[in-house]
C-alpha angles and dihedrals in degrees: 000000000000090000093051099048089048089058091049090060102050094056092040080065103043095048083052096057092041095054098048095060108125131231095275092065109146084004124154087234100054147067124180116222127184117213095192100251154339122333106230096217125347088222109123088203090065114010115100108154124117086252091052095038083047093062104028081069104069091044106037127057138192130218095259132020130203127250103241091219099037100030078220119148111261124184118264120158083350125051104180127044138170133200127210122236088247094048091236101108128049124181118203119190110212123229109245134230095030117144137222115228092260091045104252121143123267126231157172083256087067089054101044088050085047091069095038098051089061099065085036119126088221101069130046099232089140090129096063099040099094087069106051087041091100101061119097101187146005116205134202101213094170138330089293103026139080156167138231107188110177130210103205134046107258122163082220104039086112090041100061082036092061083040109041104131109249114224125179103261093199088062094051093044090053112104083202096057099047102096094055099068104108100040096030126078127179124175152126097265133123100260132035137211111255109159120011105188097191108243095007119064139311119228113229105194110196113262106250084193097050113131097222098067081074097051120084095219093059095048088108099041128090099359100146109097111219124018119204108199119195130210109218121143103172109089096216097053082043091058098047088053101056084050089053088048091233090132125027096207136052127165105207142213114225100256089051102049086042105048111010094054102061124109132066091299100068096048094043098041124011127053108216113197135198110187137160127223144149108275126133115258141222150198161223129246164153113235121194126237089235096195087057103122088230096037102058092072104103091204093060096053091058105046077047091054086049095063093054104102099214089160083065099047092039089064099027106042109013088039083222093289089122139057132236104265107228099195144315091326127075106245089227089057120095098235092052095107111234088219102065109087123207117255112275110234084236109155096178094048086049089053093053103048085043086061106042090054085063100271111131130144098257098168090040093235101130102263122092107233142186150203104249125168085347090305125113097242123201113219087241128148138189121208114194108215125198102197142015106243094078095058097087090066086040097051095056085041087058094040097054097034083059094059093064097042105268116121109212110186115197112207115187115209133185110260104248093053080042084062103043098048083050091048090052093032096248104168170062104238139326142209110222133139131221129215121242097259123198125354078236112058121222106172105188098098093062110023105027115105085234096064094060093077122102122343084342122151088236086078099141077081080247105190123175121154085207103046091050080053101058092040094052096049086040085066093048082058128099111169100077080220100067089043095057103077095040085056089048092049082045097045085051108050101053089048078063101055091056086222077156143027094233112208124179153347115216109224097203142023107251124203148142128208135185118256090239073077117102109191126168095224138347092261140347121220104273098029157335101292097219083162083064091061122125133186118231 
C-alpha cells in the first residue's frame, strides 16, 4: 500500500507541474529553469536560503561583479571605484541613469540605506551582519558617489562593500509596502518578477530598462527574455520533467546523473555534462544540537561520526564523483588543511569510545543508556530532515548505528516549520548543507560563538575559544598567505571537536540541459555561466 500511494504521489506531482506550463512552452523567448523549492520568503533583509538566493539574483545587483574567468573586479551599479592606502575608505561612482523596477531613479541614497537596513531592528538580517560589522560609515558624496570608511581591520571589507546587496530605499521605507516583503521584490536587475503562483513557478520577464542592454561588455549576457523557474524538489519528477522538455536545466546529484539519465532520450534530446571548475564547494551534513544534555559530550559526536558509513555511500549514492569532506572547510580549497583525515567508519571502535565515556545497556534492552542529571538516560537521538532526497544517507546511518546500541529517529518536516525549529534551536540534530560560499573563506558566520546568537547560522549553539581566536585574527589578515595557516589551525580544530558529521565534496559540477540551449562552453572558471546562455 505504501508502495501505491508513493506512486500516486508522484504523479499527482508531476501532472501538477505539467498542467501548470504556461503559453510560452517550447517558445524562442523562454527558458524554464527549477530551483529546487520553495523560497521561504522572497525578502532580501531575511531570506537566506539557496531558493531565495536563487531568485534574488536575477532581480538584485551589487556595485561590482566578478569575471567569471579572471575573478577580477568589473563595474555593475558602479563603474569607478577607488581604494585608500589603508585600506579603510573606499569611493564608488554610480552609474547614472539605472532604473529601479518600478522606474524610479537610483541613487547613492539606495546604497547608503542599503548598509543601514541591515543593523535595523525592523528586519531580521542577523545571518549577514558579521560581515558588515566592520563598516564604520556609508556616505552619501553626491547624488552618484559614495563612500564606504571602515572601522576594523577584514581582508574582505572591500570586498562586501563592492558586493552589499542594493535595495530601493524608497520601496522599503515605504508603511504601505511593508507587508509585501516576502512576497514582493524590487530591484535593478536584469529580470524582474512578473507572476509568482505559490508552490509552482515564478515568471522573470527580462528587464527593457536594464542598464546592461547599452554596455558593450554585457552584450552577451541575459539575452533570453523571460525565465520560468520550477520548484520541484523531488530528483525523479525533475527528471521527468527535463525529458519532457518541460525545463531546459537541471543541476544534478551523482546518482542521478549516473543512473536516472540512460536510455535514447538522454543521447537525442537532452546534453548531460560533467565539468570541473573552481567554485567553491560545499556539503552535506548532520549538525548536533550541542546544548543537548546528551550532545555536548565531545566523546559521543565522534563515536557517532564513526558509525556513519561514508565508504558505502561514497560508492553507492555519490558514484565516487565526490571526496570525503574533512571539516568546515572544501578539501580542494587552500585553507582545508591536508592534515586533517576524514572519520574512519570504524563501529567497534564507536562502541568503545561510547563505553568508555560511561554508556552501557544496563537494562539489556538493546540501547546503550546512561545516568545523566540523576535520570536514566537512552543514547537516542532525533534528526530533523527537510526533503526526501537525503534518507537514503540517514537510513543506513540509523541501521548501523542500531547495531551497536544507539536509536536514531529521522523525522522528516515541511521547509518553512524546518526553518523555524532551527531559528529558535528546536532540536536534536539536523541534515542541512551548506553552499560553498566565497573563493576566499571567512568562517565566522557559521563557526564564531557570536554567530550563534539569534537566528544565527551558527544554530548547533558551536563555541571554541580558540577557534573565535584564529577567525578573528584571520579577518585582520590581508596576504592570503598569512591567512592560510590560521584557516588551516582553525579548519582542524573544529574537525576535532566532531560539532558535525561532515559528508561529502562534490568533485564536478553535474548537469543536464536541453539541446534548444546555446552555451559558449561547459563551464567557465568560476562557474557555470547559466547568463551566457542563448536559445537556439
Amino acid at each position: 500500500m505504501a508502495f501505491k500511494l508513493a506512486n500516486i504521489v508522484f504523479l499527482l506531482m508531476l501532472f501538477s507541474l505539467m498542467a501548470c506550463q504556461g503559453e510560452n512552452k517550447k517558445s524562442k523567448t523562454t527558458i524554464y529553469y527549477n530551483i529546487g523549492g520553495e523560497p521561504t520568503t522572497l525578502s532580501p533583509l531575511s531570506g537566506s536560503d539557496a531558493y531565495t538566493t536563487a531568485v534574488h539574483s536575477y532581480v538584485f545587483e551589487g556595485l561590482l561583479d566578478r569575471d567569471l574567468d579572471s575573478y577580477d573586479w568589473k563595474p555593475a551599479l558602479a563603474t569607478e571605484w577607488k581604494i585608500s592606502e589603508d585600506k579603510k575608505v573606499f569611493e564608488f561612482k554610480l552609474r547614472e541613469g539605472v532604473k529601479w523596477h518600478d522606474g524610479k531613479d537610483f541613487t547613492a541614497e539606495d546604497v547608503k540605506y542599503s548598509y543601514d537596513v541591515i543593523f535595523s531592528e525592523d528586519f531580521k538580517a542577523v545571518q549577514v551582519r558579521p560581515y558588515y560589522e566592520s563598516i564604520k560609515s556609508v556616505e552619501v558624496l553626491d547624488k552618484y558617489t559614495v563612500r564606504f570608511t571602515v572601522k576594523d581591520e577584514y581582508f574582505q571589507n572591500f570586498d562586501v562593500c563592492a558586493t552589499l546587496t542594493i535595495l530601493p530605499k524608497h520601496f522599503y521605507t515605504d508603511e504601505s509596502n511593508k507587508k509585501q516583503f516576502g512576497r514582493k521584490i524590487i530591484g535593478t536587475g536584469p529580470y524582474m518578477l512578473t507572476k509568482y503562483d505559490k508552490g509552482q513557478k515564478m515568471i522573470m520577464s527580462k528587464n527593457p530598462d536594464w542598464w546592461g542592454l547599452k554596455v558593450e561588455s554585457e552584450k552577451d549576457s541575459h539575452t533570453i527574455k523571460k525565465i520560468i523557474l520550477r520548484m520541484v524538489s523531488e530528483e525523479n519528477v525533475s527528471l521527468e520533467l527535463l525529458k519532457k522538455g518541460d525545463i531546459d536545466y537541471l543541476g544534478m546529484r551523482p546518482e542521478g546523473f549516473v543512473k536516472k539519465t540512460v536510455g535514447e532520450i538522454w543521447e537525442d534530446k537532452i546534453v548531460k555534462v560533467k565539468t570541473e571548475n573552481k567554485t567553491p564547494k560545499g556539503f552535506n551534513f548532520i549538525g548536533w544540537n550541542l546544548k543537548h544534555p546528551i550532545l555536548k559530550d565531545r566523546e559521543v559526536r565522534k563515536a557517532l561520526a564513526m558509525l556513519f558509513n561514508r565508504p558505502l555511500m561514497l560508492d553507492k549514492f555519490e558514484y565516487n564523483l565526490a571526496e570525503y569532506a574533512t571539516g568546515p572547510i572544501y578539501v580542494q580549497s587552500d585553507y582545508a588543511n591536508p592534515d586533517v583525515k576524514p572519520v574512519s567508519y570504524d563501529p567497534n571502535e564507536a562502541l568503545k569510545i561510547l563505553n568508555q565515556a560511561g554508556w552501557r545497556d544496563t537494562d539489556k534492552d538493546g540501547l546503550l543508556d546512561k545516568v545523566i542529571n540523576g535520570k536514566k538516560t537512552k543514547l537516542s537521538i532525533t534528526i530533523m530532515e527537510p526533503t526526501q532526497e537525503q534518507m537514503k544517507y540517514l537510513t543506513i546511518f540509523k541501521e548501523d548505528a542500531s547495531k551497536v546500541g544507539v536509536e536514531i529517529s529521522i523525522k522528516n518536516i515541511e521547509w518553512n516549520s524546518f526553518v523555524k525549529l532551527l531559528d529558535e534551536k528546536k532540536f536534536e540534530a539536523v541534515r542541512l548543507a551548506w553552499g560553498g560560499g566565497s573563493v576566499d573563506i571567512d568562517l565566522k558566520q557559521i563557526w564564531h560563538t557570536s554567530s550563534s546568537q539569534g537566528a544565527g547560522s551558527n544554530f548547533i549553539s558551536y563555541s571554541n575559544p580558540e577557534v573565535d581566536k584564529l577567525i578573528e585574527q584571520s579577518r585582520k589578515t590581508y596576504e592570503k598567505e598569512q591567512r592560510i595557516p590560521l584557516l588551516q589551525k582553525a579548519h582542524a580544530l573544529i574537525a576535532a571537536d566532531y560539532p558535525y558529521i561532515f559528508w561529502f565534496n562534490p568533485k564536478y559540477s553535474l548537469y543536464g540541459h536541453s539541446k534548444r540551449i546555446e552555451k559558449p562552453k561547459d563551464t567557465f572558471k568560476y562557474g557555470i555561466g547559466q547568463k551566457y546562455w542563448k536559445i537556439k
